[in-house]
VOGU-844745 format. One record per residue (C-alpha): z, x negated, y. Coordinates in nm, 4 decimals, always signed. Layout:
        zz        xx        yy
         Z         X         Y
...
END
This chain:
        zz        xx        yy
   +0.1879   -6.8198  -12.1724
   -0.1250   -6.9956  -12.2102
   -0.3673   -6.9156  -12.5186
   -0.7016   -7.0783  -12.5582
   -0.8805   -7.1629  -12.8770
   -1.2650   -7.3524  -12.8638
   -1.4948   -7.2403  -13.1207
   -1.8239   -7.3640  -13.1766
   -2.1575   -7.1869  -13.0513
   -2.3929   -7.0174  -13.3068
   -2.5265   -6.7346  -13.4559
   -2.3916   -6.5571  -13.7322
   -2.7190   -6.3730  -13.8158
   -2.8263   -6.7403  -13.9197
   -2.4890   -6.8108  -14.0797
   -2.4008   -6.5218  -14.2711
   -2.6887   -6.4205  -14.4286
   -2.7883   -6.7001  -14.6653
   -2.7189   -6.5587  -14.9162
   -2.8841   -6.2495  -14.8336
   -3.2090   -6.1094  -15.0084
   -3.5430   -6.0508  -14.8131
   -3.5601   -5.7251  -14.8999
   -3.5468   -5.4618  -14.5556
   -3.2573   -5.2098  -14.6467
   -3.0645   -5.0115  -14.5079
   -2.7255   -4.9447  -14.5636
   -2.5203   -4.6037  -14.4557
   -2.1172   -4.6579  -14.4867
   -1.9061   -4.3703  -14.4297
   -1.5685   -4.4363  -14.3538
   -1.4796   -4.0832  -14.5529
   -1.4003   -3.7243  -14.4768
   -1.7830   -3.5799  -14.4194
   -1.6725   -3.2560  -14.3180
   -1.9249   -3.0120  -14.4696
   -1.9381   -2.6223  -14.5265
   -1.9360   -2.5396  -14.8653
   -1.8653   -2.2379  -15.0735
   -1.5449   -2.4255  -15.1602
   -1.4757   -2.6023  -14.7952
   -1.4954   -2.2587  -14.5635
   -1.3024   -2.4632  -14.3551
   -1.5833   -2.6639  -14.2655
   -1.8502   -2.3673  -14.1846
   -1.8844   -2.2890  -13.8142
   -1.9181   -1.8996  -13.8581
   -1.8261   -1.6902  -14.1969
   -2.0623   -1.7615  -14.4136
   -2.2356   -1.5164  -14.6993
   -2.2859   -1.7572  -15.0306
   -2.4339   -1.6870  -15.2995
   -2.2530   -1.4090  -15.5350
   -2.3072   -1.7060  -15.7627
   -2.1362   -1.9550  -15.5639
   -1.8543   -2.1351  -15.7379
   -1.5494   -2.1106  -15.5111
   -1.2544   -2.2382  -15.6976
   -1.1596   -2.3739  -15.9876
   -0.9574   -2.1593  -16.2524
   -0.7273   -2.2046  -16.5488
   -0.6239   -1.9782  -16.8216
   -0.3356   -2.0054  -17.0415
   -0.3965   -1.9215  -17.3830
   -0.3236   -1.9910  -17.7987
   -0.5775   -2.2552  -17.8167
   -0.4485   -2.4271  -17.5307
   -0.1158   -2.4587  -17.6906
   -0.2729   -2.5679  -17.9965
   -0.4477   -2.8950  -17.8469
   -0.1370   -2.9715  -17.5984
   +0.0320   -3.0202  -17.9674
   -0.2627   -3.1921  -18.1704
   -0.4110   -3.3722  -17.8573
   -0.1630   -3.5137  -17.6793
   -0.2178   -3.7985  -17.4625
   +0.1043   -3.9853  -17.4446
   +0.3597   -4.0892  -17.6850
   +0.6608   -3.9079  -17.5016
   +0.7155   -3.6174  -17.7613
   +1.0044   -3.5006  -17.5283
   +0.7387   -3.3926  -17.2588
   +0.5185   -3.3147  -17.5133
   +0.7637   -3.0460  -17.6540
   +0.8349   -2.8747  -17.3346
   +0.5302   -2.8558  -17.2147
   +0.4292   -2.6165  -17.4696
   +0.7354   -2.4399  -17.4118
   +0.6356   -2.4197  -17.0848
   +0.2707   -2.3123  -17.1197
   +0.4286   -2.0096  -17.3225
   +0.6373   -1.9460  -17.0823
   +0.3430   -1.8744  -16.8611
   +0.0817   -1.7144  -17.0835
   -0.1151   -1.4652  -16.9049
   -0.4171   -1.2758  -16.9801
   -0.5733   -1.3381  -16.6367
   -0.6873   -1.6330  -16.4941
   -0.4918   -1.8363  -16.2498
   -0.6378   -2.0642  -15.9354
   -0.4970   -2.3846  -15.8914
   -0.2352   -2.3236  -15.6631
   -0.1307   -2.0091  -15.8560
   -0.0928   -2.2372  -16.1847
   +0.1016   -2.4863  -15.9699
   +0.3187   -2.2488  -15.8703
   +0.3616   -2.0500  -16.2077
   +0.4690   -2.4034  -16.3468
   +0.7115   -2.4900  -16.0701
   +0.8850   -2.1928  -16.0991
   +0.9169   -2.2427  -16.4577
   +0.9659   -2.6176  -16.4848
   +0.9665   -2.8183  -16.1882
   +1.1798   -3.1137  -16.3451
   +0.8880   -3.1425  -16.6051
   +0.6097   -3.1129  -16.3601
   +0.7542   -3.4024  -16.1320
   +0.7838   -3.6235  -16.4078
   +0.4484   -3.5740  -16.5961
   +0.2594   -3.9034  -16.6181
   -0.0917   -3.8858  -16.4133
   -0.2272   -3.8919  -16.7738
   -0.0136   -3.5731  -16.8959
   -0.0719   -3.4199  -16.6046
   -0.4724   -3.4082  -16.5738
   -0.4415   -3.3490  -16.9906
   -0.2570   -3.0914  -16.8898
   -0.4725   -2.9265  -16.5951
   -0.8028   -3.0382  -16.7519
   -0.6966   -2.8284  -17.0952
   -0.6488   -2.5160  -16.9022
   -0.9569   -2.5100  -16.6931
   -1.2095   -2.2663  -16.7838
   -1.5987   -2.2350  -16.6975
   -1.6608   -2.0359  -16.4017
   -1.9062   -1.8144  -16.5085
   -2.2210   -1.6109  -16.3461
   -2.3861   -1.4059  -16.5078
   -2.3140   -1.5946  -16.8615
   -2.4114   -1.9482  -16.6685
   -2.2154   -2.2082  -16.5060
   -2.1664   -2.1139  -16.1101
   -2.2211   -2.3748  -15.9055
   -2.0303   -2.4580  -15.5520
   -2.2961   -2.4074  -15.2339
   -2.3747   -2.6277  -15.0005
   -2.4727   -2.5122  -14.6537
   -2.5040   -2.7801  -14.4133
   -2.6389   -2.5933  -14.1009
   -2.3296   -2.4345  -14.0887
   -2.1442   -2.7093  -14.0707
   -1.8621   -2.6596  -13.7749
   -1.8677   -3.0713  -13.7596
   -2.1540   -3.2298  -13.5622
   -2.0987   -3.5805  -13.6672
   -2.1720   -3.5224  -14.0188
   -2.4862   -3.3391  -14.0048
   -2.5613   -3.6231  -13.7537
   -2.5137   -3.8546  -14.0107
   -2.6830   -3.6745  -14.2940
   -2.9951   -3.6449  -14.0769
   -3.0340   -4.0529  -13.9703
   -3.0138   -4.0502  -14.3628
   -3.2869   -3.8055  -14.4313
   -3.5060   -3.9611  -14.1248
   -3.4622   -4.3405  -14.3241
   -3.4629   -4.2289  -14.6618
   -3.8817   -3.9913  -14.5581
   -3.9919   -4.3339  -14.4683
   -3.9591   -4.5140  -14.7607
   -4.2415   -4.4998  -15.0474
   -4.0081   -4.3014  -15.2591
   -3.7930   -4.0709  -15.0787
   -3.6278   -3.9755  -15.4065
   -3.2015   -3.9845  -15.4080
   -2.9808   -4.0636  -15.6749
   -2.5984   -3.9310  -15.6140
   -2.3391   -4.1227  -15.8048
   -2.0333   -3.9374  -15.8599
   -1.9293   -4.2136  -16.0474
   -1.5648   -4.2714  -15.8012
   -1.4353   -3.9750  -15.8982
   -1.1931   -3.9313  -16.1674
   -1.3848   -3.6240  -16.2588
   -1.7443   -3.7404  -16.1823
   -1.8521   -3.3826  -16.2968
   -1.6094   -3.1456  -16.0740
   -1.7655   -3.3012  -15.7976
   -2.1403   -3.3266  -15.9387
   -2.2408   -2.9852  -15.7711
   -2.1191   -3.0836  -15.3920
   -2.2984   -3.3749  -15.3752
   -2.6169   -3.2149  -15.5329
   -2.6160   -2.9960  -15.2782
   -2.5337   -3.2051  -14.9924
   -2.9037   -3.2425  -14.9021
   -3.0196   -2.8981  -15.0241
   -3.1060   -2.8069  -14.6697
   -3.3530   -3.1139  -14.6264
   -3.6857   -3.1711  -14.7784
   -3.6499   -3.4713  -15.0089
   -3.5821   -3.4630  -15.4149
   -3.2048   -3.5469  -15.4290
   -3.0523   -3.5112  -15.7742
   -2.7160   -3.5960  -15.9084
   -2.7389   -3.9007  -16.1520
   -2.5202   -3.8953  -16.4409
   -2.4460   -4.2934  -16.4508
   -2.0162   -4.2083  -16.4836
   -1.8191   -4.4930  -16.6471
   -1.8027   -4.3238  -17.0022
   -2.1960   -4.3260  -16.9684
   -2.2334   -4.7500  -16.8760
   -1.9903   -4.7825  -17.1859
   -2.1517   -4.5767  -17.4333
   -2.4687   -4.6470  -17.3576
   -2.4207   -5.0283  -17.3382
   -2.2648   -4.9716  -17.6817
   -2.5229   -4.7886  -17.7896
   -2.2562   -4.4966  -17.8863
   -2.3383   -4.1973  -17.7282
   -2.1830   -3.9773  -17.9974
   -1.8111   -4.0895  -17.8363
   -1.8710   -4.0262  -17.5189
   -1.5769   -3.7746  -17.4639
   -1.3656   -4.0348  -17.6018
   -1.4925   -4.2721  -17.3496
   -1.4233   -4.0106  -17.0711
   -1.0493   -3.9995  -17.1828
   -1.0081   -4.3593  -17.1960
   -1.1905   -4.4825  -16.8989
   -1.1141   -4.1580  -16.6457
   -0.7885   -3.9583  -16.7755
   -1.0509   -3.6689  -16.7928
   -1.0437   -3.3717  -17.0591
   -1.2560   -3.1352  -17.2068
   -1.5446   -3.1536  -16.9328
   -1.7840   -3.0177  -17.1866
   -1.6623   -2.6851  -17.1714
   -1.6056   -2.6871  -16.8369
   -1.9657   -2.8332  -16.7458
   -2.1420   -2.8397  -17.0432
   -2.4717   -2.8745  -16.8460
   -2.3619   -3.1846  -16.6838
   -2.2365   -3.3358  -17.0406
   -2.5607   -3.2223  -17.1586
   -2.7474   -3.4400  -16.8798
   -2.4893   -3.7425  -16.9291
   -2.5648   -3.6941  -17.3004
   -2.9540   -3.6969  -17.2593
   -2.9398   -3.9911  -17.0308
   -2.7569   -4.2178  -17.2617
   -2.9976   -4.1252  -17.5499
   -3.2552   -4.2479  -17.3774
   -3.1035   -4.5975  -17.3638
   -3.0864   -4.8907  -17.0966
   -3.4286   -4.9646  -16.9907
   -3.5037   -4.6033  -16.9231
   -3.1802   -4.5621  -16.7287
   -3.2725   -4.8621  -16.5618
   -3.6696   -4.7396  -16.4541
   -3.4559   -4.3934  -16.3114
   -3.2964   -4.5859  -16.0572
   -3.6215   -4.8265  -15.9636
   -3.8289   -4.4629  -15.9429
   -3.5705   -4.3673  -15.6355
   -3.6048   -4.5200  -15.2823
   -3.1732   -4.4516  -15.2353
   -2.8781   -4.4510  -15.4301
   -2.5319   -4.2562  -15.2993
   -2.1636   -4.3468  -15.4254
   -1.9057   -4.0899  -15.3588
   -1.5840   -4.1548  -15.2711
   -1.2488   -4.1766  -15.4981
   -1.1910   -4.4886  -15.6129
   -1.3620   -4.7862  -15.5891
   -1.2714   -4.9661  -15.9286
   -1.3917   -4.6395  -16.0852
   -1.7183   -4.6820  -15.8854
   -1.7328   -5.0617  -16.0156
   -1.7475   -4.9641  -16.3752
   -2.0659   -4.8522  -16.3709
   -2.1685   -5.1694  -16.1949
   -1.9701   -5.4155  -16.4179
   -1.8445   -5.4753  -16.7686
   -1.4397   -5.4650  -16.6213
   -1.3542   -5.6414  -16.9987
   -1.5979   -5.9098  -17.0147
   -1.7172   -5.9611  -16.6376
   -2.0877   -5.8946  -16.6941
   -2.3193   -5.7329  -16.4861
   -2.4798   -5.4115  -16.6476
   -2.8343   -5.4886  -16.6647
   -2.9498   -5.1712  -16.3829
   -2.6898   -5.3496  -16.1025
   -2.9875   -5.5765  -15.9706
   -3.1793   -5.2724  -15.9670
   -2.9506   -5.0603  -15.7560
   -2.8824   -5.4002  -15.5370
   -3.2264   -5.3489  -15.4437
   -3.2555   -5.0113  -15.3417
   -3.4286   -4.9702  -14.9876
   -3.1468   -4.7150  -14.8958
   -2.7569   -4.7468  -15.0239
   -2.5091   -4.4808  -14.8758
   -2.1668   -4.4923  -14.9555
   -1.8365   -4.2588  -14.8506
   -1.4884   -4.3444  -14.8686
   -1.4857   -4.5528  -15.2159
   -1.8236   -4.5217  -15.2124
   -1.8296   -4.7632  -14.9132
   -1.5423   -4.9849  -15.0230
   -1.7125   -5.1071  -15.2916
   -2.0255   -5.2185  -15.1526
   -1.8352   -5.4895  -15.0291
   -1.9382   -5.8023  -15.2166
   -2.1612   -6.1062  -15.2958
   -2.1436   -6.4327  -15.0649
   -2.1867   -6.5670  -14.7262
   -2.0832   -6.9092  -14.5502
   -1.7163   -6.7959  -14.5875
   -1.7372   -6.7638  -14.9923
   -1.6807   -6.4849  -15.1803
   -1.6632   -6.1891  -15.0370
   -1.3710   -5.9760  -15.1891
   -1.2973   -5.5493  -15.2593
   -1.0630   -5.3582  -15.1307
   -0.8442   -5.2008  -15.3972
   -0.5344   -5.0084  -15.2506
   -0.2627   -5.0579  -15.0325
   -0.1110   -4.9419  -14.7066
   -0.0444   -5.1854  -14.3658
   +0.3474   -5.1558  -14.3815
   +0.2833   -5.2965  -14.7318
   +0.0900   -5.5877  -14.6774
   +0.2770   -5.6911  -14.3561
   +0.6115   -5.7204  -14.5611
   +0.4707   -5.8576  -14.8960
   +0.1289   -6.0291  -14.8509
   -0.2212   -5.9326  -15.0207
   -0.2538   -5.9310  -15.4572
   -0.6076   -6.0449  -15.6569
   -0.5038   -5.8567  -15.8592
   -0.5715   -5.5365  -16.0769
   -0.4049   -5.2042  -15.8258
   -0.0870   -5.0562  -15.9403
   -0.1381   -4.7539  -16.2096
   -0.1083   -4.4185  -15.9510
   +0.2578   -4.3062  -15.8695
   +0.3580   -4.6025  -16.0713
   +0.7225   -4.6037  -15.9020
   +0.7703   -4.2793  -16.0698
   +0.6292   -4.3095  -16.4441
   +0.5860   -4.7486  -16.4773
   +0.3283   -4.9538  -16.4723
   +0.3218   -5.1182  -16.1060
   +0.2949   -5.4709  -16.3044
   +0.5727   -5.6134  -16.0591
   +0.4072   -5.4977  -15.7730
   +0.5141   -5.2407  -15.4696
   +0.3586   -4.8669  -15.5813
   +0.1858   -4.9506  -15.2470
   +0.0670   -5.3126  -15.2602
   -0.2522   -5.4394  -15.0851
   -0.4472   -5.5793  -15.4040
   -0.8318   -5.6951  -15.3858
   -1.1011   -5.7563  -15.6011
   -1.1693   -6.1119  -15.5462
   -1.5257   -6.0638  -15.7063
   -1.6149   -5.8404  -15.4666
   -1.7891   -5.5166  -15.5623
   -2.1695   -5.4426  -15.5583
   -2.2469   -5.6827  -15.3294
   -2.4922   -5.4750  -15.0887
   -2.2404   -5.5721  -14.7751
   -2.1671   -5.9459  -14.7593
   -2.0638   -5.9947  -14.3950
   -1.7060   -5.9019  -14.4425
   -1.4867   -5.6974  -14.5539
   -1.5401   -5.3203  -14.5488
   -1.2576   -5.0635  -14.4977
   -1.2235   -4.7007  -14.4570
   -1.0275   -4.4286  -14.3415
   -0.9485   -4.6699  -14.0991
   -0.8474   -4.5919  -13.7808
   -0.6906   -4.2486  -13.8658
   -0.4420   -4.4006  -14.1574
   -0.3325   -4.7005  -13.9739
   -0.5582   -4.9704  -14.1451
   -0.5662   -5.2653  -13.8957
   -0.2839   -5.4642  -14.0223
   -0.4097   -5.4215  -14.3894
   -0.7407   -5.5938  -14.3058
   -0.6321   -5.8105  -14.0980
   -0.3544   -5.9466  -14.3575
   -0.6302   -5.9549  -14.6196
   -0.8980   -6.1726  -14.3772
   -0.5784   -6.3908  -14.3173
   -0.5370   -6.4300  -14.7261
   -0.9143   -6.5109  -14.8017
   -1.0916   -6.6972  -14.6661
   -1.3671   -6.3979  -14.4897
   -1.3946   -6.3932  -14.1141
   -1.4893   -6.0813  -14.0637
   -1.3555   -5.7103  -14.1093
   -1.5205   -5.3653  -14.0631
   -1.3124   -5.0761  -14.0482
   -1.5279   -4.7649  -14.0919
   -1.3314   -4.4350  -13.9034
   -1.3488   -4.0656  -14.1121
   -1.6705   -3.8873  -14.0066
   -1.8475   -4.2206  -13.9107
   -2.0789   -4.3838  -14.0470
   -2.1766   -4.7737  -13.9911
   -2.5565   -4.8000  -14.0043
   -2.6429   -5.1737  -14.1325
   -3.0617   -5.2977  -14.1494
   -3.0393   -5.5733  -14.2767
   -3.4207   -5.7083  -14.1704
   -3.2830   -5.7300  -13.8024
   -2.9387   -5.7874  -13.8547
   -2.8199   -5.4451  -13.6475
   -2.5199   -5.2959  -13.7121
   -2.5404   -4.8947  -13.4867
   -2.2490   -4.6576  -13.5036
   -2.3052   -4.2938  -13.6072
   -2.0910   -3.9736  -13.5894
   -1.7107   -3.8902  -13.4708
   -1.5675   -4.1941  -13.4117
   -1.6111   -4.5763  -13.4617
   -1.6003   -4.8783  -13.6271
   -1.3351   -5.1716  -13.5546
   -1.4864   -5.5303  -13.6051
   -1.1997   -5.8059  -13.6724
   -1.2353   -6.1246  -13.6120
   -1.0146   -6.3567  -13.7573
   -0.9077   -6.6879  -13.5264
   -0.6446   -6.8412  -13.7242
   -0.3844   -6.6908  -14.0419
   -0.2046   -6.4895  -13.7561
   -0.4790   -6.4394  -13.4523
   -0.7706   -6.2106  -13.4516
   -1.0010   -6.0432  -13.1944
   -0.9948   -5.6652  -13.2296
   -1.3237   -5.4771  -13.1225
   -1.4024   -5.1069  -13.1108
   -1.7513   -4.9868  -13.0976
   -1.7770   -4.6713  -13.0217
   -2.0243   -4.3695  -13.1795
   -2.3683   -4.4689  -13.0000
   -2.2770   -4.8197  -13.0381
   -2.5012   -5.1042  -13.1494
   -2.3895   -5.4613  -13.2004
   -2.4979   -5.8069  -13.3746
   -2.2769   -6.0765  -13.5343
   -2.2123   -6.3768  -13.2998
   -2.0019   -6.6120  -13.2192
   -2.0447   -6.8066  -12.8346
   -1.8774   -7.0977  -12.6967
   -1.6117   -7.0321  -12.4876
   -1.2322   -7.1517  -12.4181
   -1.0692   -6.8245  -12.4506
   -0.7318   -6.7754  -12.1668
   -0.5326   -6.5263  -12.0522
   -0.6006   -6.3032  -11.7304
   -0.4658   -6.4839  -11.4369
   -0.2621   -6.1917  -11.2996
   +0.0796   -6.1353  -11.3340
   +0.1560   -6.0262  -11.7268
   +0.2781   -5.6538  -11.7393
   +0.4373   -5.5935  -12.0813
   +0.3965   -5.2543  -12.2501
   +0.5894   -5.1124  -12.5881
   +0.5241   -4.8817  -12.8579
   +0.7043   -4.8293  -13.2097
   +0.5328   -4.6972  -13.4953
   +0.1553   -4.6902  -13.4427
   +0.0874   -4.8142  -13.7760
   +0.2966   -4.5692  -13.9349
   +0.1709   -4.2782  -13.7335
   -0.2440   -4.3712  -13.7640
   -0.2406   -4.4319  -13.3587
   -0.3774   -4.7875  -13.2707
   -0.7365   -4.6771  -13.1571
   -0.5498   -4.3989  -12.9359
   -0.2974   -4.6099  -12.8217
   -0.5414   -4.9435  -12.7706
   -0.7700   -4.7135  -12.5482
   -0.5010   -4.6166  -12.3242
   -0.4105   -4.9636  -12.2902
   -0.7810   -5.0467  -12.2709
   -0.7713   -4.8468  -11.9141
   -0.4347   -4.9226  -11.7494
   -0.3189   -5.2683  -11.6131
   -0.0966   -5.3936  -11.8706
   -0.1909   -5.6584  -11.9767
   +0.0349   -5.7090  -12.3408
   +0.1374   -5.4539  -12.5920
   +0.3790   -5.4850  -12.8365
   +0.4250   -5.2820  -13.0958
   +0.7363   -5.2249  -13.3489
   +0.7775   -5.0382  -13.6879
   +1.1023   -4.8996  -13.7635
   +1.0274   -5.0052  -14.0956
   +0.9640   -5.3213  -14.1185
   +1.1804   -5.5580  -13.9828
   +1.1166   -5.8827  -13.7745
   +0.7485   -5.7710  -13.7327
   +0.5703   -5.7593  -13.4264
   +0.2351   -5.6427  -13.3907
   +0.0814   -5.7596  -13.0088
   -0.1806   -5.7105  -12.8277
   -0.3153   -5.9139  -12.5330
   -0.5821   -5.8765  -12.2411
   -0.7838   -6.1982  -12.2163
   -1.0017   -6.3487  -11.9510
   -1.3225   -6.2348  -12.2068
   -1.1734   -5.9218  -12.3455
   -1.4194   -5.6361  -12.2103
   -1.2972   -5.2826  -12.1828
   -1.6264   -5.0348  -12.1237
   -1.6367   -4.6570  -12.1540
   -1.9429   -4.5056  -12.2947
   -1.9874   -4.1437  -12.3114
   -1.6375   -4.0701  -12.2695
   -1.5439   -4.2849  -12.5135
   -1.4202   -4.6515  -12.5361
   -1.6068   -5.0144  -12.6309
   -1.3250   -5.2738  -12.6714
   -1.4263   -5.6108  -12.7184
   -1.2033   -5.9506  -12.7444
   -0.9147   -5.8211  -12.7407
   -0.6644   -6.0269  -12.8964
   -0.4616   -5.9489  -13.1679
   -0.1454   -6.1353  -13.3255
   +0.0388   -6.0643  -13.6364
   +0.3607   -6.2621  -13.7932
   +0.1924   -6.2537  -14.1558
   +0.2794   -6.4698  -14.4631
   +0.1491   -6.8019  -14.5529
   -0.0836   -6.7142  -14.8387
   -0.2167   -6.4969  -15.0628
   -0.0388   -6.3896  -15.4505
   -0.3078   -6.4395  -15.7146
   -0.2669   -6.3858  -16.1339
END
């Protein structure tokens, strides 16, 4: 079979980027899962590790009278039944010492496990958030440890050293962490305060959390715990960090404009990772559509990191293609059967407790708006290779009308500076670059840690090896998170087509094919993958409101 396709000769550094701004930044985007040792993550420590005797490490949860009080006056739902027997649960399970987590879990399992699978996500954070306690040091508020030159994974103290080196040569070295993707933006406050404890630059966590953009556009700082209920499903954080409320508090008081001078005083700005719409409420009024008067400030920040979520929604802004679009949920088995949604993601477990507004619990849904707009080449995903991801981006470049994708790997990091256009790969793994030809036809690329590339498009009539087609098979790769494996072994032998099935989907083929420009180079031990083509069976167009 014969494939060839012309397309026109230019460069995309021209194309893409007028709609950029002339300001030199640089952008860090983590695909997720920066492995780092932490009085809470031994896992991640290359040697035992002696923390601090004030080092937070756990949460806990006591079960008590005043606990059952406000599970009866502060209920969050209006399903009395579950309200009812959860306090005849919690007094089943009274104790006078504390319980971790997984001890609580347990305790209620044992004593209720019908109840406990059906909770709503709402009853059950009420629920979890009511019975945790302060951990407490010395009559102050212990605080998790971060020690990254333990860390027992290379790649991330890799990555958080390029940041360091970019962030010392700006005028301001100053950091700003945003927890603000987190459904509990202060649980995770201390880790990323301390991610950069080890390095000499002022790095502070920055209390701008969804409840804060409301209140403080509102000017009603006084309701601020009711804004954390309403906007997070989050409970009773100011007795379980009352410093942090205290800081949240103090920053609202001192209204916009001051808020908005914070973030021009710092040369870099981090988002964690959690969930992007979370992230984009501090960004964006989600009821009326307006920009909060500090995004054009964070636009602008010399140096924007993001993880996970935190890199998902930098996606954003236009370029020759139009608007570039978010990333909101969704797995690949999803969007190959039922297309991509603009619209709002299904409510969390929604098959369970309602709310998936017609849609599959696991529906690929985008923000057509985009998110903060820092990235406009493409589309930016994460977690990508390691959780199957290709077919999800690829259906969503073939519903808009965005040519490009960028698939960001765990413990990777895509590097963008933007005054030269240079896109280098840091850390564990890669990045994958689609490129979409047509609704159904894209170029996969994998570029490798070490990697540097540019956008660009040549002139060529692209055809298939002339050499006799060998035809290889696989089932499942989606499903099991091994394309990049798979591709690379592929990459190296001499078949020349793959095709690969999922036993759950039916009629859908996902091939790959060596072409006469497809390039297949090993650096370091690991491989570049370039051209290589990539065909889907997707749907015709996209489901919008």
């Amino acid at each position: 079979m014969n494939f060839a396709r012309f397309l026109p000769s230019f460069s995309l550094g021209y194309l893409l980027l007028f709609s950029a701004s002339s300001l030199a930044q640089t952008l860090y985007l983590i695909g997720g899962s920066l492995k780092t040792c932490s009085s809470q993550s031994t896992q991640n420590c290359s040697e035992k590790v002696n923390f601090e005797s004030a080092a937070k490490r756990q949460q806990l949860f006591f079960v008590h009278d005043l606990t059952l009080n406000a599970v009866n006056e502060k209920w969050p739902t209006h399903n009395t039944q579950h309200k009812h027997r959860t306090r005849k649960l919690l007094k089943a399970i009274k104790s006078k010492t504390l319980y971790s987590k997984s001890a609580l879990i347990t305790a209620i399992k044992q004593q209720d496990s019908y109840l406990y699978k059906r909770w709503s996500n709402e009853e059950y954070y009420f629920v979890f958030d009511m019975l945790e306690v302060p951990v407490l040091h010395e009559q102050s508020r212990a605080k998790g440890q971060v020690l990254t030159q333990f860390n027992n994974e290379p790649a991330s103290t890799e990555i958080l050293n390029d940041i360091v080196k970019t962030l010392k040569l700006q005028n301001n070295a100053k950091l700003l962490l945003s927890t603000a993707s987190s459904r509990d933006p202060y649980e995770s406050a201390d880790f990323y305060q301390g991610l950069f404890s080890a390095y000499d630059i002022e790095a502070t966590w920055f209390a701008l959390t969804p409840a804060l953009a409301k209140a403080i556009s509102n000017n009603d700082c006084d309701n601020l715990d009711i804004y954390r209920n309403k906007l997070n499903n989050v409970f009773n954080r100011e007795l379980v960090y009352p410093d942090l409320t205290s800081r949240e508090r103090a920053l609202c008081e001192r209204g916009i404009d001051n808020l908005t001078q914070e973030i021009k005083n710092a040369g870099g700005m981090m988002f964690n990772g959690g969930d992007q719409s979370l992230t984009k409420q501090v960004m964006v009024d989600t009821q009326t559509g307006k920009a909060f008067p500090w995004l054009k400030v964070i636009q602008n920040r010399p140096v924007l990191i993001g993880t996970s979520a935190g890199t998902a929604v930098q996606s954003g802004g236009k370029n020759t293609y139009g608007q570039v679009p978010m990333i909101t949920n969704g797995t690949s088995l999803s969007a190959l059967e039922s297309g991509a949604f603009a619209k709002a993601p299904p409510k969390q477990n929604c098959q369970q407790h309602g709310g998936c507004d017609a849609l599959p619990h696991d529906a690929l849904t985008y923000d057509s708006r985009g998110g903060l707009g820092s990235f406009h080449f493409g589309i930016l995903d994460t977690h990508f290779s390691e959780r199957g991801r290709t077919p999800r981006l690829a259906v969503l470049l073939a519903e808009t009308e965005q040519k490009w994708g960028f698939g960001v790997d765990e413990t990777t990091a895509l590097k963008v500076e933007t005054a030269v256009n240079k896109f280098s790969v840091l850390g564990k793994q890669g990045v994958v670059l689609l490129e979409k030809l047509s609704h159904h036809s894209f170029f996969y690329n994998f570029y490798p840690t070490g990697s540097e590339f540019i956008l660009k498009q040549n002139m060529d009539v692209f055809s298939e090896r002339k050499v006799k087609e060998r035809v290889g098979h696989s089932e499942d790769l989606i499903y099991d998170g091994l394309i990049r494996e798979r591709l690379r072994a592929f990459c190296a032998d001499d078949i020349t087509s793959l095709i690969n099935k999922e036993q759950g989907i039916k009629s859908k083929e996902l091939i790959f094919r060596k072409l006469e420009q497809t390039s297949c180079e090993l650096l370091d031990h690991r491989m570049k993958i370039e051209n290589l083509l990539m065909e889907i069976d997707l749907l015709s167009r996209a489901k919008v409101n």
